[in-house]
VEXFITOR-380424 format. One record per residue: residue number from 1; residue in one letter; y, x, z of N, C-alpha, C, O in turn. Coordinates in pm, 1 decimal. Last residue first. Example, Ala and Ser with C-alpha at 12.3 -4.5 7.8 and 13.67 -1.06 7.14 Angstrom:
<torros>
TORRO  vexro  tordo    nnorth     neast       nup   canorth    caeast      caup    cnorth     ceast       cup    onorth     oeast       oup
TORRO      2      s    -225.0    1285.0     708.0    -106.0    1367.0     714.0       3.0    1290.0     787.0     113.8    1340.9     803.9
TORRO      1      a    -569.0    1319.0     780.0    -450.0    1230.0     780.0    -330.0    1320.0     780.0    -331.9    1423.6     846.5
</torros>
This chain:
<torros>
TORRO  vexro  tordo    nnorth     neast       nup   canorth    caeast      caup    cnorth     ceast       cup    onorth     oeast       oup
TORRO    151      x  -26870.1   -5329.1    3935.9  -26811.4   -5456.5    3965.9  -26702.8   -5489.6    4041.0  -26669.8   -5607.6    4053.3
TORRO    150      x  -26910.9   -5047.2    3895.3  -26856.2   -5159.6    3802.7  -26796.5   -5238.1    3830.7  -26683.1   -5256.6    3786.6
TORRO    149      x  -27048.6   -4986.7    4111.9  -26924.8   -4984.4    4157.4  -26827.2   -5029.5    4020.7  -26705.2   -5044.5    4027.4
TORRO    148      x  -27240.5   -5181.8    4307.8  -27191.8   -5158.5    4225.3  -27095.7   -5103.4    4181.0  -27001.2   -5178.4    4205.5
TORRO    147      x  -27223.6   -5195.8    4648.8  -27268.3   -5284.9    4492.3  -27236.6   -5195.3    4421.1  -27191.2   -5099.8    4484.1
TORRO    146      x  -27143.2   -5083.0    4904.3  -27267.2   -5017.7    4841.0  -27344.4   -5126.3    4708.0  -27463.4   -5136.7    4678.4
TORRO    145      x  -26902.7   -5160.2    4989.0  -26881.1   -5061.5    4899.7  -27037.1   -4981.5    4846.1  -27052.5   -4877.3    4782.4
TORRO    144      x  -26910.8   -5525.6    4963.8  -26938.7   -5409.6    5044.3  -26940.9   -5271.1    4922.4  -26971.7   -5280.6    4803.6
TORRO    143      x  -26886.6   -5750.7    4834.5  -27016.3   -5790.9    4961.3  -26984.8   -5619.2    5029.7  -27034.1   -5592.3    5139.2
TORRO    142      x  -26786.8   -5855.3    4677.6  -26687.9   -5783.0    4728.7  -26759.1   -5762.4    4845.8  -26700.8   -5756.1    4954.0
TORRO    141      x  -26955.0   -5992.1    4471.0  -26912.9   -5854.1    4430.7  -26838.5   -5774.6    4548.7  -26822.5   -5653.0    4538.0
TORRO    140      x  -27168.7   -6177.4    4705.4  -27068.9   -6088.2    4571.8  -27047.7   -5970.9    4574.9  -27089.4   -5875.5    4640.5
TORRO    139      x  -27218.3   -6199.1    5071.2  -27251.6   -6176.3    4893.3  -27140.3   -6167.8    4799.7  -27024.1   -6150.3    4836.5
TORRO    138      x  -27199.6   -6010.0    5352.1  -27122.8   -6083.9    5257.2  -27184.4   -6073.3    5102.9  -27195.4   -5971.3    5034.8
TORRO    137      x  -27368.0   -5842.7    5551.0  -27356.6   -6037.3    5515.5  -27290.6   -6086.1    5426.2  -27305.9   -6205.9    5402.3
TORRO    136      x  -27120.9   -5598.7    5507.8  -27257.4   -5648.1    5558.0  -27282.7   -5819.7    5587.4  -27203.4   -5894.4    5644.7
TORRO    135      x  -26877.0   -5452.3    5506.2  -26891.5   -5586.2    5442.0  -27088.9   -5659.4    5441.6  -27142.4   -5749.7    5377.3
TORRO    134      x  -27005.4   -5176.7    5491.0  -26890.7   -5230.5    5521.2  -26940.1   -5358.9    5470.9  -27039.1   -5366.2    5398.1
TORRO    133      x  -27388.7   -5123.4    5578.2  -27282.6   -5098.1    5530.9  -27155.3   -5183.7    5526.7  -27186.4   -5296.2    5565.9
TORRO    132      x  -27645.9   -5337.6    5457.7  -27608.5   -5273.3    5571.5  -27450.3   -5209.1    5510.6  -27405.9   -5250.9    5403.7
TORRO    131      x  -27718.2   -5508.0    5311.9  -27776.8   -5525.5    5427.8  -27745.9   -5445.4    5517.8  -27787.2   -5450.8    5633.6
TORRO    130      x  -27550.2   -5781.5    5056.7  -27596.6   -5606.2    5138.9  -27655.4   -5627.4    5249.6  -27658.5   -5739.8    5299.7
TORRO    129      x  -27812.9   -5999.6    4996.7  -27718.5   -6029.7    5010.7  -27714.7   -5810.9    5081.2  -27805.6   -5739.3    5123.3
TORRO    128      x  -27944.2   -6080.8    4632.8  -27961.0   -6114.5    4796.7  -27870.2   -6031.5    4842.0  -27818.6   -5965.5    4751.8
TORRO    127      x  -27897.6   -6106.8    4360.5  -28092.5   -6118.2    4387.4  -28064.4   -6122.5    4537.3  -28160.5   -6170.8    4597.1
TORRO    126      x  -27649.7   -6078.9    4255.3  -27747.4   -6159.4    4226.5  -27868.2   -6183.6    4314.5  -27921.4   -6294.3    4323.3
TORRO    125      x  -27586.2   -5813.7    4326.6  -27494.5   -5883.3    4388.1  -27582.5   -6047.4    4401.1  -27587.6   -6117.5    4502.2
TORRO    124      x  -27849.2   -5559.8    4419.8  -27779.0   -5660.5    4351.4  -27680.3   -5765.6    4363.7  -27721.1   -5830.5    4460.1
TORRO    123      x  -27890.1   -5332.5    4656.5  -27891.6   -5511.8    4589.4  -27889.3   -5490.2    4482.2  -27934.8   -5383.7    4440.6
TORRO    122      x  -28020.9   -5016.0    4625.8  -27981.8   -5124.6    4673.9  -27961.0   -5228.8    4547.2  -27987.0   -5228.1    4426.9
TORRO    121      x  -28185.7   -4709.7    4729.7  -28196.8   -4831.3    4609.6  -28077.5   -4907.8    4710.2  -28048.1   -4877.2    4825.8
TORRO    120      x  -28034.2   -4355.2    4782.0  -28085.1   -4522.9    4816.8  -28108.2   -4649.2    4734.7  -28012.2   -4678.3    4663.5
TORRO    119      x  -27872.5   -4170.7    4661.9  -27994.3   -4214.3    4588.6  -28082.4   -4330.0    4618.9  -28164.1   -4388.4    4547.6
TORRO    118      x  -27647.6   -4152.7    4856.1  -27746.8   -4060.6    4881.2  -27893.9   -4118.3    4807.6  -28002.1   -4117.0    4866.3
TORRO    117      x  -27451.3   -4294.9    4773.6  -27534.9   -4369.9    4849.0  -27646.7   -4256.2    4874.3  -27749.3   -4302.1    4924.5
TORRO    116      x  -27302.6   -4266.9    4524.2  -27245.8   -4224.0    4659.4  -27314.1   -4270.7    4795.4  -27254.1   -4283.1    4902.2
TORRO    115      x  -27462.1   -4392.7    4328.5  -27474.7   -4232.7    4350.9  -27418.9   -4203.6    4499.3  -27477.9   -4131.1    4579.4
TORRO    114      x  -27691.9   -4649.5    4322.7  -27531.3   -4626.6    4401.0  -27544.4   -4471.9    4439.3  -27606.1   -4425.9    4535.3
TORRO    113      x  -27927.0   -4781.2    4130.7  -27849.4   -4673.5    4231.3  -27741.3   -4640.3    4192.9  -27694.7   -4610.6    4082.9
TORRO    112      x  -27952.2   -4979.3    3987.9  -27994.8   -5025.3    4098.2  -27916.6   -4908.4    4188.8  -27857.5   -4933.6    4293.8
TORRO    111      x  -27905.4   -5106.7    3647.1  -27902.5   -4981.3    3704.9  -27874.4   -4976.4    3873.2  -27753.6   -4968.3    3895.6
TORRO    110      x  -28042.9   -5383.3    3556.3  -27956.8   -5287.2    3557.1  -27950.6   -5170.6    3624.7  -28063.6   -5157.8    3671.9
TORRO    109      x  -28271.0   -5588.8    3600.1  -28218.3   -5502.1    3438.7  -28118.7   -5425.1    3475.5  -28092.8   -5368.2    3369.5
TORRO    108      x  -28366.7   -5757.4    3791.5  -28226.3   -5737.9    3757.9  -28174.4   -5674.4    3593.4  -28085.5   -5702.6    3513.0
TORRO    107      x  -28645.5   -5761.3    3778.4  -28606.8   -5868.5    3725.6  -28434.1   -5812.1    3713.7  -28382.5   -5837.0    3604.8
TORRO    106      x  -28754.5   -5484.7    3912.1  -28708.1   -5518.4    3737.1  -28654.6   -5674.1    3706.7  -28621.3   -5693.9    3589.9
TORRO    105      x  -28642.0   -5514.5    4120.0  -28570.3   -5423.8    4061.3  -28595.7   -5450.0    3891.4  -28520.9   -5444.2    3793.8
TORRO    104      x  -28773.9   -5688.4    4276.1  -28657.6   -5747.2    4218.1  -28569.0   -5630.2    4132.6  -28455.3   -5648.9    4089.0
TORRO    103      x  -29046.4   -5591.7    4266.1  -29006.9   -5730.8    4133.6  -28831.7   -5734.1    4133.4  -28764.3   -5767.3    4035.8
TORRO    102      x  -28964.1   -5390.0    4388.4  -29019.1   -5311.0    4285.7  -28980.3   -5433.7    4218.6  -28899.2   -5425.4    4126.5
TORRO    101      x  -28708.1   -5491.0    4651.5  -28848.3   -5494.4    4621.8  -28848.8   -5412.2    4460.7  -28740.2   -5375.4    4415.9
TORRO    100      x  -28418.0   -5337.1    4773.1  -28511.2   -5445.8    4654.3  -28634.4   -5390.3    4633.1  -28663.0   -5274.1    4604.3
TORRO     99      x  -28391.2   -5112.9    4973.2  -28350.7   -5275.6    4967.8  -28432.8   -5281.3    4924.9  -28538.8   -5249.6    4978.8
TORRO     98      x  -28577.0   -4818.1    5152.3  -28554.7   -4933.4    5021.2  -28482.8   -5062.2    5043.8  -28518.9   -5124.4    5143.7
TORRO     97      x  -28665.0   -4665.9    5378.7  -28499.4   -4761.6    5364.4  -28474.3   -4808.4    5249.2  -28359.4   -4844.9    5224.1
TORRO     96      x  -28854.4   -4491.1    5304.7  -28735.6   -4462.7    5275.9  -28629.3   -4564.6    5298.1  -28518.4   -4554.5    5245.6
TORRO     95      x  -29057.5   -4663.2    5391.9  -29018.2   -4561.1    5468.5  -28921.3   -4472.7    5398.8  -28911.7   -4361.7    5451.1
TORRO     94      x  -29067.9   -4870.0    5148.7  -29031.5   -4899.8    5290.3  -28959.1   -4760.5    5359.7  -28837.9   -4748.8    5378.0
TORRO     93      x  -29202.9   -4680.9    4988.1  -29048.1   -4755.4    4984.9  -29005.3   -4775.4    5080.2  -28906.2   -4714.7    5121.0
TORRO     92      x  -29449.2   -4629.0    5126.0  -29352.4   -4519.4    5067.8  -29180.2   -4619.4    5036.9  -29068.7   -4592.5    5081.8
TORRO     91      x  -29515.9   -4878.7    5096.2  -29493.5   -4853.1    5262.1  -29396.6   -4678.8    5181.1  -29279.8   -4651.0    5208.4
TORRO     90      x  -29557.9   -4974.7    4799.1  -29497.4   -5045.1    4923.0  -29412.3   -5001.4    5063.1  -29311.4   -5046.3    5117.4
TORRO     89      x  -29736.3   -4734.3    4725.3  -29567.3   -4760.8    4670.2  -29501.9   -4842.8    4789.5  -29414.4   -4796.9    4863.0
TORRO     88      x  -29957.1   -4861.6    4881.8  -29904.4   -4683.3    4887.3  -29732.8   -4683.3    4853.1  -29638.6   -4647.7    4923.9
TORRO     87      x  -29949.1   -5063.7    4798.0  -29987.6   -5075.7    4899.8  -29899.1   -4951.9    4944.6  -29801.7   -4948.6    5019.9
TORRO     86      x  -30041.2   -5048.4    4522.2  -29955.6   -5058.3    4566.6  -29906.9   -5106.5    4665.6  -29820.5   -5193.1    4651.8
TORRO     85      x  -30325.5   -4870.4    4545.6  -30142.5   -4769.9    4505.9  -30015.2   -4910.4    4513.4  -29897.6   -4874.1    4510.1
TORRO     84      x  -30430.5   -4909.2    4913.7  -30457.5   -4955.3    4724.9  -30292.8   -4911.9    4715.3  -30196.7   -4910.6    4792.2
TORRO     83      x  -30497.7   -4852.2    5171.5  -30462.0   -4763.6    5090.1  -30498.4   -4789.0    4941.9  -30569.4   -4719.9    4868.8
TORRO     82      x  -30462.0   -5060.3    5286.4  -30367.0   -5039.4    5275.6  -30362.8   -4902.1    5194.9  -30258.7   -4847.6    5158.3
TORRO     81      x  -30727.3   -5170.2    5209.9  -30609.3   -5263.4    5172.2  -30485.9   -5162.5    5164.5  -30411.9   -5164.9    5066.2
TORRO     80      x  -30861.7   -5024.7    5380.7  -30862.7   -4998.4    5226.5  -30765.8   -5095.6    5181.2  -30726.7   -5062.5    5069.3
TORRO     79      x  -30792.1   -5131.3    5617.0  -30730.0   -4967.1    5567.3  -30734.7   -4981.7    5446.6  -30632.9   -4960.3    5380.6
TORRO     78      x  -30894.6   -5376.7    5579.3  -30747.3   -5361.5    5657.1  -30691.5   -5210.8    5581.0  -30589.9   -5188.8    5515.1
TORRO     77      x  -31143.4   -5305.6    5618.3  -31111.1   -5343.5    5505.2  -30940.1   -5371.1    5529.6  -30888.2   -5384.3    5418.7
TORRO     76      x  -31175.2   -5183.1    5903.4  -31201.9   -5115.3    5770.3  -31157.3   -5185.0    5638.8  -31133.7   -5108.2    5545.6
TORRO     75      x  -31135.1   -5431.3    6013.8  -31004.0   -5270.6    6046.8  -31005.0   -5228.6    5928.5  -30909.9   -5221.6    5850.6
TORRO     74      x  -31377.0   -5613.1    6000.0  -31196.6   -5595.1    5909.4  -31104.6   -5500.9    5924.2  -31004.1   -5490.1    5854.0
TORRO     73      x  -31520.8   -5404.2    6092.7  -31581.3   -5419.8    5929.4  -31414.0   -5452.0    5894.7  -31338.9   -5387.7    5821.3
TORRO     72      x  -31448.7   -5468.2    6397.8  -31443.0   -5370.5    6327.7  -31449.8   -5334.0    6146.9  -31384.5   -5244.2    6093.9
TORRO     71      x  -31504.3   -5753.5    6387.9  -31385.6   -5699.1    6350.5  -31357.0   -5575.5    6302.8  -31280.5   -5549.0    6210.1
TORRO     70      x  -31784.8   -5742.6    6364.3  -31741.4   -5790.7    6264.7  -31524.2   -5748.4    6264.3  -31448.0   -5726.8    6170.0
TORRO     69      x  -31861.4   -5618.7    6579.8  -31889.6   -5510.8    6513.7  -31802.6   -5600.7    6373.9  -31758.0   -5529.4    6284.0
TORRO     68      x  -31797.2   -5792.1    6775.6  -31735.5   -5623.9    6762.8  -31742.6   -5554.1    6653.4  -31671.0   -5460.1    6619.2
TORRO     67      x  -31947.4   -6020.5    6730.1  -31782.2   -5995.1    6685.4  -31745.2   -5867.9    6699.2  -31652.5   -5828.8    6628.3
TORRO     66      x  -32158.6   -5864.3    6746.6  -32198.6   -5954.8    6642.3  -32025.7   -5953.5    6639.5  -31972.2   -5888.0    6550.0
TORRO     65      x  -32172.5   -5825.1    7088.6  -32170.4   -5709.2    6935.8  -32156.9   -5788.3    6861.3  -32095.0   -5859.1    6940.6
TORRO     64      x  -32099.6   -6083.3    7165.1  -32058.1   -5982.2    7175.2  -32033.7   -5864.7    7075.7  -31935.8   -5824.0    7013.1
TORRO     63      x  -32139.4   -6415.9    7093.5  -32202.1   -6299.4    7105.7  -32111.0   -6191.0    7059.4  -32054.3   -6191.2    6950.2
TORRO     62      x  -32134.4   -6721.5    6887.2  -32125.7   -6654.5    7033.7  -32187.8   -6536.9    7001.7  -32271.4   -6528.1    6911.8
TORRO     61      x  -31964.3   -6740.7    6559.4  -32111.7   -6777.6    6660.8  -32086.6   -6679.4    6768.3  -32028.6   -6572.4    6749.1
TORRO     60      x  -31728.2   -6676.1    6457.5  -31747.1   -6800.2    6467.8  -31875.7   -6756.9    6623.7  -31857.8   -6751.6    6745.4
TORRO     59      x  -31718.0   -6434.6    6264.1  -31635.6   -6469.7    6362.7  -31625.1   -6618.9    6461.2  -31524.4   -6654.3    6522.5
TORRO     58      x  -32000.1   -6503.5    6079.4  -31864.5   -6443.3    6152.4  -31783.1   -6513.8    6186.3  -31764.2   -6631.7    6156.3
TORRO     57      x  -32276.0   -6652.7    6231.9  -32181.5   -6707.8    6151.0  -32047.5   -6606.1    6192.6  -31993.7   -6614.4    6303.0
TORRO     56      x  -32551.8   -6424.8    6288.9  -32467.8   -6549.2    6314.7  -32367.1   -6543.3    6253.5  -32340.0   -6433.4    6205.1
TORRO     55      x  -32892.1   -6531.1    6214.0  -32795.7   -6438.4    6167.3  -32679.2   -6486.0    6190.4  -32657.3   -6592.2    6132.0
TORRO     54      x  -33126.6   -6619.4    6298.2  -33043.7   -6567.5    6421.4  -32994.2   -6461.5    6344.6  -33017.8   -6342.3    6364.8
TORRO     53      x  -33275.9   -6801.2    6143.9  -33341.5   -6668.1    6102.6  -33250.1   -6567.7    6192.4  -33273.6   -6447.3    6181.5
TORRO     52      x  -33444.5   -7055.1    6090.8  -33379.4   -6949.7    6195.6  -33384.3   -6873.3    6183.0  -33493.3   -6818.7    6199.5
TORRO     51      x  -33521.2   -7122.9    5707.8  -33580.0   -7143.0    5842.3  -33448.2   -7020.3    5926.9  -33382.4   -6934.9    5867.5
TORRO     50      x  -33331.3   -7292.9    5498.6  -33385.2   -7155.5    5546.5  -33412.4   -7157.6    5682.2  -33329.0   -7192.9    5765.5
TORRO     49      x  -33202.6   -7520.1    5468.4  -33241.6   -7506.1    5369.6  -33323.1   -7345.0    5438.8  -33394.8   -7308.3    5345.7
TORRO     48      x  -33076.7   -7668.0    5679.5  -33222.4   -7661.3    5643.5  -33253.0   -7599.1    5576.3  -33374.4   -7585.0    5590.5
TORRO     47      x  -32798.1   -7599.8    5696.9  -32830.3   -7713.3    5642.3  -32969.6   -7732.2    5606.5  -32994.7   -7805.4    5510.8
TORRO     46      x  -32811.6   -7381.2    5880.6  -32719.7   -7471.0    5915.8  -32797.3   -7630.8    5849.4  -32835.6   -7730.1    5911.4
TORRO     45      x  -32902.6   -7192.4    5715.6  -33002.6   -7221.4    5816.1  -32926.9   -7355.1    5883.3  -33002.1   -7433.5    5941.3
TORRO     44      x  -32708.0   -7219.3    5524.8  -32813.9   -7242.0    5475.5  -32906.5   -7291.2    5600.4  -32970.8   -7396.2    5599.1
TORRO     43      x  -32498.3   -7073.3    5702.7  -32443.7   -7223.6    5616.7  -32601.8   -7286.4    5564.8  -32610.5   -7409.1    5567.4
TORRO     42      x  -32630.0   -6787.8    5738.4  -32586.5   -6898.6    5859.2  -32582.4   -7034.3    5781.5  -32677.3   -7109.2    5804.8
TORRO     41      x  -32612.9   -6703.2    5430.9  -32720.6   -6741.8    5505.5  -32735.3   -6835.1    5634.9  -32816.2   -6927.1    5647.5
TORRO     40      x  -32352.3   -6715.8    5389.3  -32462.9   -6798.2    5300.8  -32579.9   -6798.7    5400.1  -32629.9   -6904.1    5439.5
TORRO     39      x  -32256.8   -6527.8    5630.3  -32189.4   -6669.1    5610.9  -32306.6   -6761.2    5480.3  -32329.6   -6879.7    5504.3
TORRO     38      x  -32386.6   -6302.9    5549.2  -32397.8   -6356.8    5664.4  -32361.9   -6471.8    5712.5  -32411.2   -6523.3    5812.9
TORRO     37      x  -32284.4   -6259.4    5285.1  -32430.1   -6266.9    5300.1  -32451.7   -6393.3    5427.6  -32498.9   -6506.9    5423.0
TORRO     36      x  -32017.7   -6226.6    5296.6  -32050.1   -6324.8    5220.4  -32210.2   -6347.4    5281.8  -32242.6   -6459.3    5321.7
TORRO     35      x  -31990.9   -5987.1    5485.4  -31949.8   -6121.1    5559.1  -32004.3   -6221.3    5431.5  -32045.8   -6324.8    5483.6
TORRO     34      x  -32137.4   -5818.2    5277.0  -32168.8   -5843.0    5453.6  -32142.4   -5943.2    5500.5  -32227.4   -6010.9    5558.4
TORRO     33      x  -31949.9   -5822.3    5142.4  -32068.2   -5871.7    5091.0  -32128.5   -5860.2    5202.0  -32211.2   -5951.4    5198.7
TORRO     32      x  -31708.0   -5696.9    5235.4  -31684.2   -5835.6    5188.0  -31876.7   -5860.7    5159.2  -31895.3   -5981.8    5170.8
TORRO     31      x  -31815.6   -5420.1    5290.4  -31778.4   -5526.0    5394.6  -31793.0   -5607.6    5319.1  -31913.5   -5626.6    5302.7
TORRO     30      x  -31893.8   -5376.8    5022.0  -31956.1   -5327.5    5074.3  -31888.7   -5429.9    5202.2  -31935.0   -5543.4    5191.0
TORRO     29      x  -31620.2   -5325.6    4922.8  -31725.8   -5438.7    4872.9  -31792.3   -5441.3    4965.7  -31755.6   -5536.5    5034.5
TORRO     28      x  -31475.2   -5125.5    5058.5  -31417.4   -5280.9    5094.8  -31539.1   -5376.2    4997.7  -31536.7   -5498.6    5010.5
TORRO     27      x  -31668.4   -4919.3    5028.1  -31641.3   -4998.7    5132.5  -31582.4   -5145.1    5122.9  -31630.1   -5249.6    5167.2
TORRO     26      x  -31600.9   -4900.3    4767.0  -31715.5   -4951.0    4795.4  -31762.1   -4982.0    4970.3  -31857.1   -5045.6    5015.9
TORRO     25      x  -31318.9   -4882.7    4717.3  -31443.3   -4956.9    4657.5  -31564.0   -4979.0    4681.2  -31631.9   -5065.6    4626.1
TORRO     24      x  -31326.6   -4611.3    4905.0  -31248.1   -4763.1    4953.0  -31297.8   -4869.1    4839.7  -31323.4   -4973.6    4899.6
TORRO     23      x  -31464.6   -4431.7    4728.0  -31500.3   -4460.1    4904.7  -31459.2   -4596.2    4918.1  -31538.7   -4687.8    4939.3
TORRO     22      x  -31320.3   -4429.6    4471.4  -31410.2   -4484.9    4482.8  -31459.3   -4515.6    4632.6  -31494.5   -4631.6    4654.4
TORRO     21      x  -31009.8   -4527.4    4481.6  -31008.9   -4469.3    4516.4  -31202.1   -4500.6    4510.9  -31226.0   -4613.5    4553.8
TORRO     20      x  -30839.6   -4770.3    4366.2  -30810.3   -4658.5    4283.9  -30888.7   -4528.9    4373.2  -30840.6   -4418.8    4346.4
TORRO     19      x  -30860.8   -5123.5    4430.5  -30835.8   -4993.3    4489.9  -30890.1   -4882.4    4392.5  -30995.6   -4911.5    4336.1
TORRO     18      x  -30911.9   -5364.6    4322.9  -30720.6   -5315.6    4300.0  -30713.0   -5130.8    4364.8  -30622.5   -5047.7    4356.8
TORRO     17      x  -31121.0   -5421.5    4412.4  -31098.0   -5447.5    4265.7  -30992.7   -5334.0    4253.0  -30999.3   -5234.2    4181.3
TORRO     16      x  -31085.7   -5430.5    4684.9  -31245.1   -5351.5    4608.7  -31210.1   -5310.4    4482.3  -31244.0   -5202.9    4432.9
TORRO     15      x  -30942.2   -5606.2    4704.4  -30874.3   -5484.4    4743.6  -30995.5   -5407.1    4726.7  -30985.2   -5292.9    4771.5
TORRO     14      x  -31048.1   -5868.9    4624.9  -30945.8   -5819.0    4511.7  -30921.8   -5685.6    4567.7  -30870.1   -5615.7    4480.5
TORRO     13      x  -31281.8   -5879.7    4783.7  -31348.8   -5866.2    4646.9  -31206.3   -5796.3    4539.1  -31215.3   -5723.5    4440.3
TORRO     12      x  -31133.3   -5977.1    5005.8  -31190.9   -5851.3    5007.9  -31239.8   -5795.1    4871.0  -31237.2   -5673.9    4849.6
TORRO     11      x  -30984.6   -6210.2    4873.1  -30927.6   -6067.0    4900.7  -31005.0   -5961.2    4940.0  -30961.5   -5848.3    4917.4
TORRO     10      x  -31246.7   -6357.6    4852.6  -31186.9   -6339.7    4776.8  -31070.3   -6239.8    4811.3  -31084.8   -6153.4    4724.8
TORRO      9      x  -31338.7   -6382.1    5150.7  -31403.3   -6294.4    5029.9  -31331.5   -6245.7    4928.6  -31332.2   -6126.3    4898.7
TORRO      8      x  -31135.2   -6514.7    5270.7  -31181.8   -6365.3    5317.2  -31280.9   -6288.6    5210.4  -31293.6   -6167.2    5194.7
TORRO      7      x  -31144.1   -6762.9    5116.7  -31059.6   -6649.6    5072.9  -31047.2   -6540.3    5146.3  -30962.2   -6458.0    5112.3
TORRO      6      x  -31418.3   -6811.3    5162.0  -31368.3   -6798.8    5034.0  -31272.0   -6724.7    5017.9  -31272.5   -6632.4    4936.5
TORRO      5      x  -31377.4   -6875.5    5451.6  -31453.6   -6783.7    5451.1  -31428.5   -6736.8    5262.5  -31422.0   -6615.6    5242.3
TORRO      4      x  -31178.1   -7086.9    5448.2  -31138.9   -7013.9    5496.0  -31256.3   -6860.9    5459.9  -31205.0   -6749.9    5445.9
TORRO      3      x  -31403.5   -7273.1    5327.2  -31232.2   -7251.4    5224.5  -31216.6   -7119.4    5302.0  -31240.2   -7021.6    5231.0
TORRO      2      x  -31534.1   -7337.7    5513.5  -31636.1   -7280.1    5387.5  -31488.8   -7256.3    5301.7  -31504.6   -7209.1    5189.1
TORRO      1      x  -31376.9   -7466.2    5685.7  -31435.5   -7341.3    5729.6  -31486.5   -7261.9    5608.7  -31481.9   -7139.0    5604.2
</torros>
């Protein structure tokens, strides 16, 4: 449980870190130190060490508002997640019909666009397989008229 609450911190603490925007820095801290507080303190009254003090354990301890209001805190850190730049690059790719990821474009080294492709990224013959177009499922070179046209 004390692992699982670590790495809700620990990504809230990296999309605080990774975000380029001050509001969403200090929101997404700003949550993550809410749920850190509220989890040290529950774990403490847990083990004696701090008298009752009826702060309850997220997402864990009974009660209504207390989870409403804690999911709500993750929507919010959910958004600022999604608005870190590469988060932004991510879903901008996406919503163009990108193949290759940004890693697999630089691990290839070569030249990724197919002019007769209307500027679309695609494969590699190497890195996975076409995904759409003639010859669809097929790897290599002869995987389809959107490789390469070197090859």
């Amino acid at each position: 449980m004390i692992g699982l609450f670590a790495l809700l911190m620990r990504s809230g603490f990296q999309v605080a870190l990774k975000s380029d925007q001050l509001f969403n820095r200090i929101a997404a801290s700003g949550v993550t130190a809410w749920f850190l507080l509220q989890a040290i303190v529950n774990i403490m009254v847990v083990m004696n060490l701090l008298p009752v003090l009826g702060v309850p354990l997220p997402f864990i301890s009974s009660g209504g508002s207390a989870l409403m209001a804690n999911l709500l805190a993750v929507a919010v850190l959910l958004a600022c997640a999604r608005d870190t730049p590469d988060a932004r690059a991510y879903l901008e790719n996406r919503r163009r019909g990108a193949g290759a990821t940004y890693d697999q474009r630089a691990r290839c080294g070569r030249e990724l666009v197919d002019p007769h492709c209307a500027g679309r990224w695609r494969h590699c013959t190497h890195l996975s397989v076409d995904r759409d177009g003639p010859g669809a499922g097929r790897a290599g070179p002869r995987g389809g008229d959107h490789l390469y046209r070197n090859e």
